[in-house]
C-alpha positions as CSV (number, residue, x, y, z in Angstrom):
1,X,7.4,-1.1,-22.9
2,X,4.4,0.6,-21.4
3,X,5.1,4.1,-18.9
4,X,3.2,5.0,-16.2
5,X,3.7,8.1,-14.1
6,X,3.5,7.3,-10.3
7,X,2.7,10.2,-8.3
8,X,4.2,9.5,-4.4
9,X,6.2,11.5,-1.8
10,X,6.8,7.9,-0.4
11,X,10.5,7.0,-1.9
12,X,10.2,3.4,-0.7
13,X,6.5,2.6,-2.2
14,X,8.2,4.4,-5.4
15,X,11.0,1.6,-5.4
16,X,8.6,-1.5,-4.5
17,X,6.2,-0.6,-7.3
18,X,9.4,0.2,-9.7
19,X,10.2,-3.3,-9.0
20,X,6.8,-5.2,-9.5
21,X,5.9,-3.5,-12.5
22,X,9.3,-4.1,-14.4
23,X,8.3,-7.3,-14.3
24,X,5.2,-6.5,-15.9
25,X,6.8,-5.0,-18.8
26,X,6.1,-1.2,-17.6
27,X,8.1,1.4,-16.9
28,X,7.5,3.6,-13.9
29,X,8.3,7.3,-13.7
30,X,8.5,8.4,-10.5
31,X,6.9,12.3,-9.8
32,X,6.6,13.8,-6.2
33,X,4.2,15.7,-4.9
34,X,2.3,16.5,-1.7
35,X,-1.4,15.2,-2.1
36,X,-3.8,15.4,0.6
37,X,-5.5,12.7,1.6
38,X,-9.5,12.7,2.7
39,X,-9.7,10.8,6.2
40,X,-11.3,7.5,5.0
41,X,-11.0,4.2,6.3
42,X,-11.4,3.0,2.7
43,X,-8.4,2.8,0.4
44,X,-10.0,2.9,-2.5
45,X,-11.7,6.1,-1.7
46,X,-8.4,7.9,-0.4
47,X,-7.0,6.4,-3.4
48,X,-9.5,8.2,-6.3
49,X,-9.6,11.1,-4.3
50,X,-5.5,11.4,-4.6
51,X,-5.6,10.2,-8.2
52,X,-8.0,12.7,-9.2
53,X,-5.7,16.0,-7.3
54,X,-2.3,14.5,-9.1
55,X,-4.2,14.6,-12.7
56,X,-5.0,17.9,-12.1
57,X,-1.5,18.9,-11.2
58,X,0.3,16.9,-13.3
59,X,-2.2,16.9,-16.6
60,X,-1.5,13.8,-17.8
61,X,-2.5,10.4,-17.1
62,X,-1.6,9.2,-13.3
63,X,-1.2,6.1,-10.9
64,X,-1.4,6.8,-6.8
65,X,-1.4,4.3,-4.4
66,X,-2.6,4.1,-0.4
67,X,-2.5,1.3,1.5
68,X,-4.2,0.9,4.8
69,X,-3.9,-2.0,7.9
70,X,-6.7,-3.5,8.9
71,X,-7.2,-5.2,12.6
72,X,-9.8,-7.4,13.1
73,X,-10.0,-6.9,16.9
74,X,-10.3,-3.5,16.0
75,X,-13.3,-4.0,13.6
76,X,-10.8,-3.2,10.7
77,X,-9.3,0.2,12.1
78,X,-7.0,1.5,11.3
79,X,-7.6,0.6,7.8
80,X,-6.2,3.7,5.6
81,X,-5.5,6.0,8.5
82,X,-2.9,3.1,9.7
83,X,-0.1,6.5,9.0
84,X,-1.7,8.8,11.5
85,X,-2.0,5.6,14.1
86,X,1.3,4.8,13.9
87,X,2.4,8.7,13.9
88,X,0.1,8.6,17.7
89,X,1.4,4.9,19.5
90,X,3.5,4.0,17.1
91,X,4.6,0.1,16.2
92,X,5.0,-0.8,19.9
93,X,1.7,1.0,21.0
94,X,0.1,-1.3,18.1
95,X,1.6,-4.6,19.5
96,X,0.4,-3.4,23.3
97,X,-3.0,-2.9,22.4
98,X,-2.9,-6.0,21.3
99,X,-1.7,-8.0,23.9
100,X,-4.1,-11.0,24.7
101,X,-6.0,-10.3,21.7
102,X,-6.5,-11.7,18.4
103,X,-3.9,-10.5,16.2
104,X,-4.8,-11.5,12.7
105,X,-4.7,-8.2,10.0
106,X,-5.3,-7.8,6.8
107,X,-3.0,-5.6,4.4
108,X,-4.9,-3.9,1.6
109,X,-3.9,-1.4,-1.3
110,X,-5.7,0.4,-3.8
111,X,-3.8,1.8,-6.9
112,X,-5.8,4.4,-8.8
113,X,-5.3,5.3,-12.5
114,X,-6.6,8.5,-13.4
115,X,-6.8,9.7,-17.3
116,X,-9.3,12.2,-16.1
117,X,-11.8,13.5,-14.3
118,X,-14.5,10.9,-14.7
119,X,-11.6,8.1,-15.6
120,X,-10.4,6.5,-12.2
121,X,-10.3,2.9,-12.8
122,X,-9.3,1.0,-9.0
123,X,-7.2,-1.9,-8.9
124,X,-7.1,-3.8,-5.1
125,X,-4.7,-6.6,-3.6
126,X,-5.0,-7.8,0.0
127,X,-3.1,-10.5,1.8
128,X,-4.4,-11.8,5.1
129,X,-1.9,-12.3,8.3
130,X,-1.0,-11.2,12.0
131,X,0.6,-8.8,13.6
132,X,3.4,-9.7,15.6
133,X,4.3,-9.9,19.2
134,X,7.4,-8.0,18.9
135,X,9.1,-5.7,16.5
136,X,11.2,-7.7,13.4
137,X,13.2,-6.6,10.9
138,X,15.4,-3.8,9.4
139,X,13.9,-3.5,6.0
140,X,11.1,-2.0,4.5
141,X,9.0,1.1,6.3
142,X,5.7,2.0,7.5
143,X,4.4,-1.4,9.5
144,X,6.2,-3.6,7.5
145,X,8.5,-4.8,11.1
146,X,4.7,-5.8,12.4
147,X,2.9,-7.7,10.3
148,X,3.3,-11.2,9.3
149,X,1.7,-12.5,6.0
150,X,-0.4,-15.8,6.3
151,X,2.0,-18.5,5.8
152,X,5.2,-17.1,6.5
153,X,7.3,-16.6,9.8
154,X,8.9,-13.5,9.2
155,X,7.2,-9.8,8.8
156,X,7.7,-8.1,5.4
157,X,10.9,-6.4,7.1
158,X,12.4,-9.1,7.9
159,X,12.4,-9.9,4.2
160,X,14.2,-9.0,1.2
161,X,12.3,-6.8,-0.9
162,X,12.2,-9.8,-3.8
163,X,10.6,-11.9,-1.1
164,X,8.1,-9.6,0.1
165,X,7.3,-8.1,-3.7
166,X,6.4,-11.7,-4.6
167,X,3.9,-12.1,-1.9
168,X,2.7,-8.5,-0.8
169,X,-0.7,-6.8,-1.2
170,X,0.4,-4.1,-3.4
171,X,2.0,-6.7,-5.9
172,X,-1.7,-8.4,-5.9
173,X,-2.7,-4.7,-6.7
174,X,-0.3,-4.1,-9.5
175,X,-0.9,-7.4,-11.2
176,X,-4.6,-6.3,-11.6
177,X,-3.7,-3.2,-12.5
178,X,-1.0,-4.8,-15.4
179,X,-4.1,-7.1,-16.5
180,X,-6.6,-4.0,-16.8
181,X,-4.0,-1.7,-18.6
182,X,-2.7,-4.1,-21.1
183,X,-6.6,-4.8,-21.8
């Protein structure tokens, strides 16, 4: 079985991508630390830019993860600054704004594998839905009680992690990543 060391202070991305990956026959090894993070709207650019700071604390070969939220009605903002929106107005403050708006959102994660300093390869997953008109759901963290995945009813914390690790943009993500690492 393959390893790969995941670099997150986020316990519950830790334990989602534990459980997608197991399935992909590789072992995940958890290390925290405190990266900063550039203020992009990009993932994929907050994403190598944390890849590249753990390989240089950690010295060995690294996977990082961001994930932003993006709102068409809000021309894709917050996109990977989604933490530091929610941190201002919060789940509810989301919802109001969009009252009377269009509601569809697109989820999108970038995982970053860095095995150096020119050696960031970016795997992306995205999965198109809406955010909700009211708060759902005990499980999961961030947005997760807001947004509602194309096809589904429920938001992802309404569902049990199997359910929303079967459908969610950072499995899309990992399975790319699975495909790239396993050549």
């Amino acid at each position: 079985m393959k390893e790969v060391v995941f670099v997150s202070k986020n316990k519950n991305k830790a334990k989602e991508i534990v459980e997608i990956l197991k399935h992909g026959g590789i072992q995940v090894i958890h290390k925290e630390a405190e990266l900063d993070e550039i203020q992009d709207p990009d993932v994929a650019c907050v994403a190598k830019h944390k890849a590249l700071l753990a390989y240089t604390i950690f010295k060995m070969p690294v996977l990082v993860e961001d994930t932003g939220l993006y709102i068409a009605t809000m021309h894709g903002y917050p996109g990977s600054l989604i933490k530091h929106f929610l941190a201002a107005i919060g789940q509810q403050g989301i919802i109001d704004f969009l009252k009377n708006k269009e509601r569809a959102a697109r989820a999108v994660t970038a995982f970053a594998f860095c095995e150096g300093p020119d050696k960031v390869h970016i795997s992306k997953g995205e999965t198109a839905g809406e955010i909700s008109i009211a708060i759902k759901g005990q499980s999961g963290f961030g947005w997760d009680p807001i947004f509602v995945p194309e096809g589904h009813e429920k938001t992802y914390a309404q569902m049990s992690m199997e359910e929303k690790n079967a459908i969610s943009h950072r499995k899309k993500a990992l399975e790319k990543f699975c495909e790239w690492i396993k050549g």
